[in-house]
KEKE-230221 format. One record per residue (C-alpha): residue in three letters; y, x, z. Coordinates in Angstrom, 2 decimals, always signed. Each point is the difference from the previous one (the first is absolute). Layout:
// residues N
atom residu: ALA, Y: Y, X: X, Z: Z
...
END
This chain:
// residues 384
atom residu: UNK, Y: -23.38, X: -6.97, Z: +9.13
atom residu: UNK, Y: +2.84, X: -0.78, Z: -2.24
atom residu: UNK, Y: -0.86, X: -0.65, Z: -4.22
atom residu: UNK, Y: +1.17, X: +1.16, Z: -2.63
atom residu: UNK, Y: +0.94, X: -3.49, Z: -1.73
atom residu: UNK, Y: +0.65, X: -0.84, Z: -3.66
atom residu: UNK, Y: +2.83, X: -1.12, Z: +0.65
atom residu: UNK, Y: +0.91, X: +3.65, Z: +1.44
atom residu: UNK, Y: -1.41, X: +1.20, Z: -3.10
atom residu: UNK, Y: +2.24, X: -1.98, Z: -2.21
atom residu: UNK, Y: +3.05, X: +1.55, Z: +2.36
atom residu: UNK, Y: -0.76, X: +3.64, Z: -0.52
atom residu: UNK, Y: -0.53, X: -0.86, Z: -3.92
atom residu: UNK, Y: +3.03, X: -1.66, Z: +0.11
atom residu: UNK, Y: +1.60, X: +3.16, Z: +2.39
atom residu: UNK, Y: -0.93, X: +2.53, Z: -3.03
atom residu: UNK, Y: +1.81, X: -2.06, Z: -2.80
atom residu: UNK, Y: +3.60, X: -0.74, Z: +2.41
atom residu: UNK, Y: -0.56, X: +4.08, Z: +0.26
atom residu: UNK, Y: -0.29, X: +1.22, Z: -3.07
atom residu: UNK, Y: +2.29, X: -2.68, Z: -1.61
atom residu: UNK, Y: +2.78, X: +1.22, Z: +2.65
atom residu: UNK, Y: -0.57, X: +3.93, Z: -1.08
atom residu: UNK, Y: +0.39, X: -1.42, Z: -3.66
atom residu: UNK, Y: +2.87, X: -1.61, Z: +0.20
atom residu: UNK, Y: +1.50, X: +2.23, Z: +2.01
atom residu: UNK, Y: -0.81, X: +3.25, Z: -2.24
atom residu: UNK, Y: +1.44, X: -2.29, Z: -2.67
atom residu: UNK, Y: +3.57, X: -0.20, Z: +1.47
atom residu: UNK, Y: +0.23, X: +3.61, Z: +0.72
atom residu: UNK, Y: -1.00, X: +0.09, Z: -3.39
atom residu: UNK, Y: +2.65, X: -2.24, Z: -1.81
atom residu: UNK, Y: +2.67, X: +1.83, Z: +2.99
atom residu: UNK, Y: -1.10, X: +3.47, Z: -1.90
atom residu: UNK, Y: +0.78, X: -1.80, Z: -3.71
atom residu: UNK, Y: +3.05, X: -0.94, Z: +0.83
atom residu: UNK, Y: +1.03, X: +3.10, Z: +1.27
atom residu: UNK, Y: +0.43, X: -0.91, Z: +4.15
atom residu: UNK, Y: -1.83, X: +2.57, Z: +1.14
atom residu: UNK, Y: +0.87, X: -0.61, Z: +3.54
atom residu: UNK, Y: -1.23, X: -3.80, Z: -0.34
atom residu: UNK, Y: -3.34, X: +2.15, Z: -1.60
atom residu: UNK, Y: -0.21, X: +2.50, Z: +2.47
atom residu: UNK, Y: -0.06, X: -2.33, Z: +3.36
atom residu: UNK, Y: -2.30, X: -2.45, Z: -1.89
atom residu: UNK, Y: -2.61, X: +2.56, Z: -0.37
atom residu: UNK, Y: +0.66, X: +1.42, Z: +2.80
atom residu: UNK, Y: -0.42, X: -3.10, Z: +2.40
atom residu: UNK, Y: -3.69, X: -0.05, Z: -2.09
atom residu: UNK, Y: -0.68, X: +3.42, Z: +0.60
atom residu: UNK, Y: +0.80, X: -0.18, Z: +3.82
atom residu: UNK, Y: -2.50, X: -2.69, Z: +0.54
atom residu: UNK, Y: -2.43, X: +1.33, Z: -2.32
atom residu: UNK, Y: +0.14, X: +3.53, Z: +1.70
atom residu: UNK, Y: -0.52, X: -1.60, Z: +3.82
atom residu: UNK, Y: -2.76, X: -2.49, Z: -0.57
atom residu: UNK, Y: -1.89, X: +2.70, Z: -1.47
atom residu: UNK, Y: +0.79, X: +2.93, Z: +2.61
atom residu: UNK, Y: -1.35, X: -3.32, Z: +2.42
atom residu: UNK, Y: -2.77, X: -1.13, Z: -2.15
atom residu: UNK, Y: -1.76, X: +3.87, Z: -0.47
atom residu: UNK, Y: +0.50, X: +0.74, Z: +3.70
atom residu: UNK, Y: -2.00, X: -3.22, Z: +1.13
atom residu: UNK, Y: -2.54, X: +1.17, Z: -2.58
atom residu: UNK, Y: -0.05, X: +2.79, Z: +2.25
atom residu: UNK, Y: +0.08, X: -1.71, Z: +3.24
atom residu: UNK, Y: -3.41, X: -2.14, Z: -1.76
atom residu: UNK, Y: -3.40, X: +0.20, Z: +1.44
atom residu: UNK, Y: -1.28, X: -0.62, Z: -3.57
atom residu: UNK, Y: +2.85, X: +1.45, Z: -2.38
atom residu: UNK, Y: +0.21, X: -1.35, Z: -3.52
atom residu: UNK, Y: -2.92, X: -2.43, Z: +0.39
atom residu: UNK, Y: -2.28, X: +3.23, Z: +0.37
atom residu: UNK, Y: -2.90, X: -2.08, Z: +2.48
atom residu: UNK, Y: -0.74, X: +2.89, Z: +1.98
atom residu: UNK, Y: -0.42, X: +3.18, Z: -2.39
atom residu: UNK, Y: -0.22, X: +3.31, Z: +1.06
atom residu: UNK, Y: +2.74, X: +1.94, Z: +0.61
atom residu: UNK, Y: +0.84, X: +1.99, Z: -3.28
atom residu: UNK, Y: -0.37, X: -3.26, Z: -1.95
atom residu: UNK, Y: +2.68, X: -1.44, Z: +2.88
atom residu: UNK, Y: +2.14, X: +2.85, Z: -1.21
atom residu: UNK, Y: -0.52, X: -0.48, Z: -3.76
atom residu: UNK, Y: +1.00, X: -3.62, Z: +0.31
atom residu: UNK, Y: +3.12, X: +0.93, Z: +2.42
atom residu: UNK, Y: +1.30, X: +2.21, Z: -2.96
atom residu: UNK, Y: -0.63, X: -2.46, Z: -2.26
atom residu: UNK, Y: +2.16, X: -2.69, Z: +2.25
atom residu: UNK, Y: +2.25, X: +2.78, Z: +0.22
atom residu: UNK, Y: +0.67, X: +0.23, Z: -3.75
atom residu: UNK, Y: +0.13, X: -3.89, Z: -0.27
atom residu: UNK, Y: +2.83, X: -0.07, Z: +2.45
atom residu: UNK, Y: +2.06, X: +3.12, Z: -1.54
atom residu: UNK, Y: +0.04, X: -2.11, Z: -2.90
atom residu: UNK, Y: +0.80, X: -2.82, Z: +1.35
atom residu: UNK, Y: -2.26, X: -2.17, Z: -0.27
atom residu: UNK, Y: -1.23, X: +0.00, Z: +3.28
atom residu: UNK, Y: +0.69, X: -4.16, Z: +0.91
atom residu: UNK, Y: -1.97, X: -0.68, Z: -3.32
atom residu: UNK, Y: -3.21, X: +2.04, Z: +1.30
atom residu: UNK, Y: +0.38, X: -2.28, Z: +3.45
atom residu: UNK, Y: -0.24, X: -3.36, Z: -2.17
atom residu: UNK, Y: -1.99, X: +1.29, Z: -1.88
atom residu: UNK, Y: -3.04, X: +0.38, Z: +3.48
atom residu: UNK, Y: +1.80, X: -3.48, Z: +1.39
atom residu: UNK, Y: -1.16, X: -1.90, Z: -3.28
atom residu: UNK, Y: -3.29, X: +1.40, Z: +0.39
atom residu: UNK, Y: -0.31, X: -0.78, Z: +3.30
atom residu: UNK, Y: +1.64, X: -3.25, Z: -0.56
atom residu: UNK, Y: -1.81, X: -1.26, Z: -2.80
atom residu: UNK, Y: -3.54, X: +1.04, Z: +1.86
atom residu: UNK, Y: +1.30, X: -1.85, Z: +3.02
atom residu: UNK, Y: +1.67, X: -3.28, Z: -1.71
atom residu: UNK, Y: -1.74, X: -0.49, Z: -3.05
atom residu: UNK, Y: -3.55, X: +1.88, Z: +0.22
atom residu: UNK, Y: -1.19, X: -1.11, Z: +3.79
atom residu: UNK, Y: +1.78, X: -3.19, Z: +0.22
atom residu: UNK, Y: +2.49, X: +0.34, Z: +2.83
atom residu: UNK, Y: -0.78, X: -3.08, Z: +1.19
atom residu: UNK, Y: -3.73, X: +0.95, Z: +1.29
atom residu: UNK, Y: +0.65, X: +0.21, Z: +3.63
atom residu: UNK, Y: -3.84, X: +1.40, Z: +0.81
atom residu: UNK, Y: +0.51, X: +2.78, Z: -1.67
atom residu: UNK, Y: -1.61, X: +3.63, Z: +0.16
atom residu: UNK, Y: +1.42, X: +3.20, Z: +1.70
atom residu: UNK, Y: +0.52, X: +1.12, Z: -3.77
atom residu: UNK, Y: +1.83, X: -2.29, Z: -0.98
atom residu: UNK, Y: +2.14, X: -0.14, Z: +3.24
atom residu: UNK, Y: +1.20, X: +3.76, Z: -0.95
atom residu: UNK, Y: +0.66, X: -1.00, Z: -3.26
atom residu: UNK, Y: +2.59, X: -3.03, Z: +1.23
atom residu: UNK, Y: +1.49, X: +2.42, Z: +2.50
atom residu: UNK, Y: +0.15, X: +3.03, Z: -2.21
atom residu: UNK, Y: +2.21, X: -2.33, Z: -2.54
atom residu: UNK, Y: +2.20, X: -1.77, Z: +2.69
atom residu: UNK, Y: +0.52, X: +3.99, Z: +0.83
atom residu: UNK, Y: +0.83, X: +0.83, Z: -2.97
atom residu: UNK, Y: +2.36, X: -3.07, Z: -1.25
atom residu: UNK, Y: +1.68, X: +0.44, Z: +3.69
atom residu: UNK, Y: +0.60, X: +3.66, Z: -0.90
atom residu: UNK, Y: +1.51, X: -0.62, Z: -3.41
atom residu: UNK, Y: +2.42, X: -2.88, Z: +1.75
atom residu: UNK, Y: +1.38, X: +2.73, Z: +2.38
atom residu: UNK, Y: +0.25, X: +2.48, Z: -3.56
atom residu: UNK, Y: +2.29, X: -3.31, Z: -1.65
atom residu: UNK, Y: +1.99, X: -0.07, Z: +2.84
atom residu: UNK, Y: +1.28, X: +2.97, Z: -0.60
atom residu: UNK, Y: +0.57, X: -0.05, Z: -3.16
atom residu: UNK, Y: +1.85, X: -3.13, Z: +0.69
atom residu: UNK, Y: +2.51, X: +1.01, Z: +2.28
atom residu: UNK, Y: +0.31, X: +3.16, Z: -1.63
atom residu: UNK, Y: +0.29, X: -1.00, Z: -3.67
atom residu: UNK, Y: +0.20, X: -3.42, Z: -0.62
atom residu: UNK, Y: +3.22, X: -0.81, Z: +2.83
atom residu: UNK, Y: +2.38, X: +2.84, Z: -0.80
atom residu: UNK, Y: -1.04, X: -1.01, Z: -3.40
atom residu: UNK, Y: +1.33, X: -3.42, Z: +0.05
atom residu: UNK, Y: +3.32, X: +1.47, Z: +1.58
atom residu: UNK, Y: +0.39, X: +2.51, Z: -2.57
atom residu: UNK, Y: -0.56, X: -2.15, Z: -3.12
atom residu: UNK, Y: +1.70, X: -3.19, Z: +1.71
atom residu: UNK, Y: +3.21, X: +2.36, Z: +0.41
atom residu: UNK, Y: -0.59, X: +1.26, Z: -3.48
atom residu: UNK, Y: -0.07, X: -4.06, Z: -1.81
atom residu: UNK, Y: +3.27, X: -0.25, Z: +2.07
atom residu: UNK, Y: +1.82, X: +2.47, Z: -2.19
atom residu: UNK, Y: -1.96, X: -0.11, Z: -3.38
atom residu: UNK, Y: +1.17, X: -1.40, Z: -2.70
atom residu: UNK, Y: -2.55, X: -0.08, Z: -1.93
atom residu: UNK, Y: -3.37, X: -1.69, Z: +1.99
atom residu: UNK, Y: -3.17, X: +0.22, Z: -1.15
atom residu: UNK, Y: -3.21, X: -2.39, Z: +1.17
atom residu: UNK, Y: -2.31, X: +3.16, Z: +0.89
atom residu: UNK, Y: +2.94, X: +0.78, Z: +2.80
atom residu: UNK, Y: -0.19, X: -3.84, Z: +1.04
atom residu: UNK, Y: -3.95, X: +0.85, Z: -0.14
atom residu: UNK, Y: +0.18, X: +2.46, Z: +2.59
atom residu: UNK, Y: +1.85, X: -1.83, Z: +2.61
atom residu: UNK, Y: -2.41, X: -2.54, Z: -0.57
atom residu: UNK, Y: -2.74, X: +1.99, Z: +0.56
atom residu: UNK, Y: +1.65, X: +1.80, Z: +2.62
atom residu: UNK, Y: +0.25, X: -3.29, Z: +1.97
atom residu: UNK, Y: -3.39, X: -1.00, Z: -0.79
atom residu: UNK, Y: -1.76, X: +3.74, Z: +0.92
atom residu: UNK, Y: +1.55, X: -0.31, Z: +3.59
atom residu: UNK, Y: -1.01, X: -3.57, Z: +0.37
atom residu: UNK, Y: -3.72, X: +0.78, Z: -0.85
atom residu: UNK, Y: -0.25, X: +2.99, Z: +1.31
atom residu: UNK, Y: +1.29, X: -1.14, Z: +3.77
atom residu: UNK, Y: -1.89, X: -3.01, Z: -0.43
atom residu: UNK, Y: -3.38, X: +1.91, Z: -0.88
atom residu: UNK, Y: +0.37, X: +2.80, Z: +2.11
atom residu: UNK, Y: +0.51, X: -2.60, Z: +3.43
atom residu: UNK, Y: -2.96, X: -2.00, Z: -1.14
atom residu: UNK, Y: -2.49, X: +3.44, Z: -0.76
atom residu: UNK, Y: +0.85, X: +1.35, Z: +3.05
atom residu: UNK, Y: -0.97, X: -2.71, Z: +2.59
atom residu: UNK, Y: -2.85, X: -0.31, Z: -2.16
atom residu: UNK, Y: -1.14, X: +3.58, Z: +0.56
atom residu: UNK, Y: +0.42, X: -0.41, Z: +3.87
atom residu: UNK, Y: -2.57, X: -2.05, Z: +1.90
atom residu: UNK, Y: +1.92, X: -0.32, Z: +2.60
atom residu: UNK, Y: +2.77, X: -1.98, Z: -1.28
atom residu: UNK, Y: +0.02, X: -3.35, Z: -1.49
atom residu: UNK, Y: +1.02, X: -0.44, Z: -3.43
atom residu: UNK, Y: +3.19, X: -2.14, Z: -0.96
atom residu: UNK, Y: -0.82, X: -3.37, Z: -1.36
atom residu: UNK, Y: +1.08, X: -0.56, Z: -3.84
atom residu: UNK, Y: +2.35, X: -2.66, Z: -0.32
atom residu: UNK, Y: +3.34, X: -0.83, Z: +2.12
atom residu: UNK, Y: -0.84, X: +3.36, Z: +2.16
atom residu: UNK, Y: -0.41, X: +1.89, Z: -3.19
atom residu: UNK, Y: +2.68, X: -1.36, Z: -1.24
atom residu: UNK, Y: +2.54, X: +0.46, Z: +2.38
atom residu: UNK, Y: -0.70, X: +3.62, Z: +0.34
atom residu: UNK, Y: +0.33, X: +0.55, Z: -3.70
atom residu: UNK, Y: +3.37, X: -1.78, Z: +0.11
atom residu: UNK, Y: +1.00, X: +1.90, Z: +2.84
atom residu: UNK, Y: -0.08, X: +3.10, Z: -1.12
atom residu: UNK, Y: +0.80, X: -0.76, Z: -3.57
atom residu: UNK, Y: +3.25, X: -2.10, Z: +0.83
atom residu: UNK, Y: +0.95, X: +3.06, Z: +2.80
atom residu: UNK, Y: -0.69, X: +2.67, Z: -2.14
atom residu: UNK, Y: +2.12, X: -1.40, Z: -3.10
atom residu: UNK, Y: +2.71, X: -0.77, Z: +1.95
atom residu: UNK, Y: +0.54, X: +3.53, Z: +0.85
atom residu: UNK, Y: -1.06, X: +1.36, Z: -3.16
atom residu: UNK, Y: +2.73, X: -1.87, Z: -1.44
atom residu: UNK, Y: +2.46, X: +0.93, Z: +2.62
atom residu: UNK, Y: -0.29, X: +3.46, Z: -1.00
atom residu: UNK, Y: +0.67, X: -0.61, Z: -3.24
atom residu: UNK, Y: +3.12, X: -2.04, Z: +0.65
atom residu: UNK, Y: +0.93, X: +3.37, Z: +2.24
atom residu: UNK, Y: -0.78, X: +2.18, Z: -2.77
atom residu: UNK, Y: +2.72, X: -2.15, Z: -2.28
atom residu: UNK, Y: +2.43, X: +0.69, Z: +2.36
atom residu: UNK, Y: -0.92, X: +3.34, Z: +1.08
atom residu: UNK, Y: -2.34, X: +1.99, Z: -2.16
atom residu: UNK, Y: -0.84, X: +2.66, Z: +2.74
atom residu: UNK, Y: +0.19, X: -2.45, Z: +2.78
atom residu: UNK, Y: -3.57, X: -1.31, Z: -0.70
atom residu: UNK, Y: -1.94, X: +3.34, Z: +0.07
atom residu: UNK, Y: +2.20, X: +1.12, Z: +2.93
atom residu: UNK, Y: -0.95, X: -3.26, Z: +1.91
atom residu: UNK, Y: -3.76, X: +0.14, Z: -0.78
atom residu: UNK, Y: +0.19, X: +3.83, Z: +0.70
atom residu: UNK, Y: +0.88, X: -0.94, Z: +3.55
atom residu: UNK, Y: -2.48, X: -2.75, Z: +0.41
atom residu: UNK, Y: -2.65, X: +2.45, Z: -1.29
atom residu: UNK, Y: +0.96, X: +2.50, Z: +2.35
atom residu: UNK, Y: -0.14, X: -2.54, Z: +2.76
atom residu: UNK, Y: -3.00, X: -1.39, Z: -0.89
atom residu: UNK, Y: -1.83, X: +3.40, Z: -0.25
atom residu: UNK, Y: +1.37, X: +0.89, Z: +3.63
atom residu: UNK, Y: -1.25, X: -3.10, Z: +0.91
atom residu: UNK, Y: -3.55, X: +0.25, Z: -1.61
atom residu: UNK, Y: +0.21, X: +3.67, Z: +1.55
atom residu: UNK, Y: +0.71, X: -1.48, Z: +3.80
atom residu: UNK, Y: -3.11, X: -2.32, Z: -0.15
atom residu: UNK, Y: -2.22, X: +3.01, Z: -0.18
atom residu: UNK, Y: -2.09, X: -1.67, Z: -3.05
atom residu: UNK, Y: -3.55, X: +1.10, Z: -0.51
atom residu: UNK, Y: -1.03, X: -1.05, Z: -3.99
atom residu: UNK, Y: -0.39, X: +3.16, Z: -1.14
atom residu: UNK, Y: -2.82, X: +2.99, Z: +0.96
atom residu: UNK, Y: +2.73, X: +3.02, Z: -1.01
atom residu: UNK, Y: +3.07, X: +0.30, Z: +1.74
atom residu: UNK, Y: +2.19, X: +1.24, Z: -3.15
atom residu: UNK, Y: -1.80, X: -3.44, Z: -1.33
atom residu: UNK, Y: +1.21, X: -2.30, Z: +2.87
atom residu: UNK, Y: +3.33, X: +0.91, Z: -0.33
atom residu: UNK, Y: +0.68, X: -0.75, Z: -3.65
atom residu: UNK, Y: -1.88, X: -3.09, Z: +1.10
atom residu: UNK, Y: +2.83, X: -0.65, Z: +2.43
atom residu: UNK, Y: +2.63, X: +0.72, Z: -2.53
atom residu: UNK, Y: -1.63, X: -2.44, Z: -3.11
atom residu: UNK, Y: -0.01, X: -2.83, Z: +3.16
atom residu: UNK, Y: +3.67, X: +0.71, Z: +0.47
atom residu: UNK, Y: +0.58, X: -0.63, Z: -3.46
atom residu: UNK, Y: -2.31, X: -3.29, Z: +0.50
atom residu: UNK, Y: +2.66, X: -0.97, Z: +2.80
atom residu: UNK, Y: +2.72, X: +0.32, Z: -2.43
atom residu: UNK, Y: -1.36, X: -3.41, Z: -1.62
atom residu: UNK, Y: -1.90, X: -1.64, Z: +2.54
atom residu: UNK, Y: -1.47, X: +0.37, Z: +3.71
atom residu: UNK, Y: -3.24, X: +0.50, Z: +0.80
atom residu: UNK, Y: -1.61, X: +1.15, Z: +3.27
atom residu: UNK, Y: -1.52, X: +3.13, Z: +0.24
atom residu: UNK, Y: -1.35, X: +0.73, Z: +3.62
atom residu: UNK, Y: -1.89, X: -3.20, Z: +0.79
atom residu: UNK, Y: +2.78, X: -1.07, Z: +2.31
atom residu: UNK, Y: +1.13, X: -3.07, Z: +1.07
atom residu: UNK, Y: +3.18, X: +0.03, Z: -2.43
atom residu: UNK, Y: +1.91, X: -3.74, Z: +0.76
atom residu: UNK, Y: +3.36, X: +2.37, Z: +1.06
atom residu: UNK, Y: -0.93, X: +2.31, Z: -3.15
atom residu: UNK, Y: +0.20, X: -2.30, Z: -2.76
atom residu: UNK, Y: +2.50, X: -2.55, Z: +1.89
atom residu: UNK, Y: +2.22, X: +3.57, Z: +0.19
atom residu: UNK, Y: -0.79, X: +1.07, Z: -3.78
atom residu: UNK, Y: +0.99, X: -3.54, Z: -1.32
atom residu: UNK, Y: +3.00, X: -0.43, Z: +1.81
atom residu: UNK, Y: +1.40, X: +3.12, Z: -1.55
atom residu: UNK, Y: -1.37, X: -1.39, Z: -2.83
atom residu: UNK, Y: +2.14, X: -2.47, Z: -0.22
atom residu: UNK, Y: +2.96, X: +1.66, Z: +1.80
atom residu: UNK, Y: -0.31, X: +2.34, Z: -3.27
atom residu: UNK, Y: -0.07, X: -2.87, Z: -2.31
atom residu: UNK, Y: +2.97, X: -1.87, Z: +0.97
atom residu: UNK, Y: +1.69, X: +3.32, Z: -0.43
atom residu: UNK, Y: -1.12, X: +0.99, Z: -3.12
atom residu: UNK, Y: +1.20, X: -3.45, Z: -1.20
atom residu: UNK, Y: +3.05, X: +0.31, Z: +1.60
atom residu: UNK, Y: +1.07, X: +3.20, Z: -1.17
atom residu: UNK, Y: -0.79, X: -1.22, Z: -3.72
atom residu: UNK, Y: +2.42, X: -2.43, Z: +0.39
atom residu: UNK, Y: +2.52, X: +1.45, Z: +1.39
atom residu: UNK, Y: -0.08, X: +2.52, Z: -2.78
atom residu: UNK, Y: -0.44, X: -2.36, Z: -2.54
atom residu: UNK, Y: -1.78, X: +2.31, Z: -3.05
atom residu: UNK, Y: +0.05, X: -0.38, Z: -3.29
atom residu: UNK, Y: -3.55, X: -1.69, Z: -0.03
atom residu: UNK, Y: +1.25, X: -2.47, Z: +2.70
atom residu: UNK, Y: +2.06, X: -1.35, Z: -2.72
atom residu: UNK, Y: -2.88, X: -1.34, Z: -1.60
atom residu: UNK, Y: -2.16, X: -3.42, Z: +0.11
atom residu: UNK, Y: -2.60, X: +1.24, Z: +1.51
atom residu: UNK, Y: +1.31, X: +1.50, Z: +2.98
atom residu: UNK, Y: +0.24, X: -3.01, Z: +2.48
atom residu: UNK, Y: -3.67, X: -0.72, Z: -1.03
atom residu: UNK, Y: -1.02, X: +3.37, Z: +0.95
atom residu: UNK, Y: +1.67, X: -0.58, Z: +3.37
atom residu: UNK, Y: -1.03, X: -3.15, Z: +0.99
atom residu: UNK, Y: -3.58, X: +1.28, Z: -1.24
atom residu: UNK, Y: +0.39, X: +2.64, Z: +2.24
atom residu: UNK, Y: +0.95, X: -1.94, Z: +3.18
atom residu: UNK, Y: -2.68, X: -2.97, Z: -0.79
atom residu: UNK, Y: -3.18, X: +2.85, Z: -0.31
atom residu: UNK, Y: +1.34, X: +1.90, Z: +3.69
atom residu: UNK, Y: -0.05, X: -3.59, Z: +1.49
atom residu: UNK, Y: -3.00, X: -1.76, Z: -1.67
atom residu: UNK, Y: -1.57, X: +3.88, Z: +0.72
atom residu: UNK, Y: +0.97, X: -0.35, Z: +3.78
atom residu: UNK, Y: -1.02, X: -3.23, Z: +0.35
atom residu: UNK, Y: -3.47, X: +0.65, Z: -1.87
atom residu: UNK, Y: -0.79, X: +2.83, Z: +2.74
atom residu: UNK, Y: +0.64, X: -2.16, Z: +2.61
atom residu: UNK, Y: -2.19, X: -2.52, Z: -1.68
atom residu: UNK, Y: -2.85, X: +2.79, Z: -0.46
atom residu: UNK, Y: -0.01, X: +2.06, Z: +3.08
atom residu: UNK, Y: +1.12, X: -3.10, Z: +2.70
atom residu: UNK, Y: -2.79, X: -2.21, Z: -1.70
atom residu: UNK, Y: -2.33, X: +0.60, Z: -2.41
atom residu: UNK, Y: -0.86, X: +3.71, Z: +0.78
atom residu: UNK, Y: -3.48, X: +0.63, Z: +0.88
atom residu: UNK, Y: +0.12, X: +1.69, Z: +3.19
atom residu: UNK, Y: +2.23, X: -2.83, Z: +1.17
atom residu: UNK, Y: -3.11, X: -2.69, Z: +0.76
atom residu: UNK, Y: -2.15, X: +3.30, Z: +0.83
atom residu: UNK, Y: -0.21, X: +0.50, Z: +3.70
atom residu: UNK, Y: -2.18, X: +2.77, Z: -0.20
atom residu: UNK, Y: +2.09, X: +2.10, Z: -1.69
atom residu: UNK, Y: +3.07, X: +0.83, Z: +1.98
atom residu: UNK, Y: +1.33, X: +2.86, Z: -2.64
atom residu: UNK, Y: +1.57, X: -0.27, Z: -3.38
atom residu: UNK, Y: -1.45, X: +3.02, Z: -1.20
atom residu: UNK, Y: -3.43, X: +1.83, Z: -0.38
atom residu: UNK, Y: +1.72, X: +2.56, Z: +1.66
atom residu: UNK, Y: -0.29, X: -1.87, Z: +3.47
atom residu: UNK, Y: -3.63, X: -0.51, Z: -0.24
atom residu: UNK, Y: -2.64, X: +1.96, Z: +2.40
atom residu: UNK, Y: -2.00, X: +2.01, Z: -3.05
atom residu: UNK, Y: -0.74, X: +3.51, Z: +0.53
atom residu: UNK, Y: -0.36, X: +1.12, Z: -3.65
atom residu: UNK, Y: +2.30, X: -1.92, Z: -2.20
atom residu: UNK, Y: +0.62, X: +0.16, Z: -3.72
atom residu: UNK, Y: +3.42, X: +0.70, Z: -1.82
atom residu: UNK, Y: +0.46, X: -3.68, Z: -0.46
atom residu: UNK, Y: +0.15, X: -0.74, Z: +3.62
atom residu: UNK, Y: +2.78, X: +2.71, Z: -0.27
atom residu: UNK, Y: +1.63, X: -1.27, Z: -2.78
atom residu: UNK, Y: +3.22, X: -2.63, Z: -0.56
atom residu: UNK, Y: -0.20, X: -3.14, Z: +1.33
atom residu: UNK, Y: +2.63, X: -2.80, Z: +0.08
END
């Protein structure tokens, strides 16, 4: 079976401090926003914090739910089940629901990596459980930071890039949480596509290294191009961003909607599933059937780019204020280097260096392709 590493155990470490340094920094800005009396800047700061912290938790209690063995409880009786449920329950309400999860992963984790030696390859069925119940555990928490990147730390890059572009006074804690922004979605895609072909058997894990590598880049270098797009769009249009990412929402929800996805055990559930993946689709594509999806994402990047080129266009043409300044060619030329170096590292990845491309045996991109009769929500869940 698959262990629990220490280097894996050094990642989800590492996943908790990017995490809370990201809330920080963030609760900072809306913080300095409501001192300087920009109560708007406050308001959709906190608000972009609250969304994300709201969802993962609605997700994280109902797969508490959806558990054998909820909160860790190894196998109690019913009524203490229910005692610990409430107690979850409670946890979550106050939001603190992600910190309870780390809190069973480092446990897991450090009995896994640190107290049976991961590297023991004869090991008992004890202390296979343990390695699987923390590779569960880590690969839940991944799909948890995923939402909370695309729901917090993307629109917050947007919103506080916009905001830099007409402040004239800048502070280094806003500077902070662009950085951080940047570096939450990095991690976070990086971690979750690693923890999740860990947690399947069935799939082979991607190499560190170049095919690491090129996947970070590619969805890093895609993901900031468009993220600073919409910013430019926003300079020249205020409403024009929110309109256009209301639209790709709504067509990303319809299209979640049309692949009749199957994560979630409640209904009401799956569909504010679909809708958080449309938001996901705003920023960056991901496949969500277990489809072959070469048309999908050769499609979704072409408008990519098609949308790109216009942005950029239209900002020229225009010509505001803020294109008056230094910076502005750098932005653009940034902007058109990280779409084609983004392009060009997907191609690399998925033409090359993915693992299913050298795996004959495995004629599907996705879990969702393969013959099991019971499957878990991570062979349900986003894939790329």
């Amino acid at each position: 079976m698959r262990r629990f590493t220490r280097r894996n155990f050094c990642m989800l470490i590492l996943g908790i401090v990017t995490y809370v340094f990201d809330i920080v920094t963030d609760i900072w800005t809306a913080y300095i926003h409501l001192s300087e009396k920009h109560y708007i800047w406050c308001a959709l700061t906190a608000g972009f914090v609250l969304l994300s912290g709201v969802t993962i938790q609605i997700f994280s209690y109902s797969w508490f739910l959806d558990d054998e063995d909820p909160g860790g409880t190894g196998g109690a009786s019913c009524s203490d089940c229910s005692k610990v449920l409430c107690k979850v329950a409670v946890v979550h309400c106050c939001q603190c629901g992600i910190f309870m999860r780390y809190w069973f992963a480092v446990q897991y984790g450090y009995q896994a990596a640190i107290k049976h030696c991961a590297v023991v390859k004869n090991s008992s069925s004890d202390e296979d459980d343990i390695h699987k119940s923390a590779v569960t555990q880590a690969t839940d928490l991944c799909m948890l930071r995923l939402f909370e990147t695309y729901l917090e730390s993307a629109p917050q890059i947007i919103l506080q890039s916009y905001i830099l572009l007409h402040s004239e006074k800048r502070t280094l804690i806003q500077y902070a949480a662009i950085v951080t922004s940047f570096c939450s979605i990095s991690w976070s895609t990086m971690d979750y596509h690693q923890s999740l072909r860990k947690s399947l058997p069935d799939k082979k894990r991607i190499l560190w290294g170049f095919p690491a590598c090129s996947y970070l880049l590619y969805k890093l270098f895609t993901i900031s191009s468009w993220i600073l797009s919409l910013t430019l769009l926003a300079d020249v249009v205020l409403s024009a961003t929110p309109i256009l990412m209301a639209i790709l929402w709504i067509l990303g929800t319809v299209w979640a909607c049309l692949q009749y996805t199957t994560f979630c055990t409640s209904k009401l559930l799956e569909y504010f599933y679909r809708m958080v993946v449309g938001i996901i689709l705003i920023f960056t594509f991901f496949n969500i059937k277990g489809q072959k999806t070469k048309k999908h994402i050769s499609v979704y990047y072409l408008f990519r780019m098609l949308g790109t080129t216009t942005i950029l266009c239209l900002y020229w043409y225009t010509k505001p204020l803020s294109s008056e300044s230094a910076y502005f060619p750098a932005v653009s030329i940034t902007v058109v280097l990280t779409l084609g170096l983004g392009i060009i590292c997907l191609i690399l990845y998925y033409g090359f260096l993915h693992p299913n491309v050298t795996d004959r045996e495995q004629p599907f991109d996705m879990v969702d392709g393969l013959l099991d009769k019971k499957k878990s929500r991570r062979e349900h869940f986003l894939q790329y």
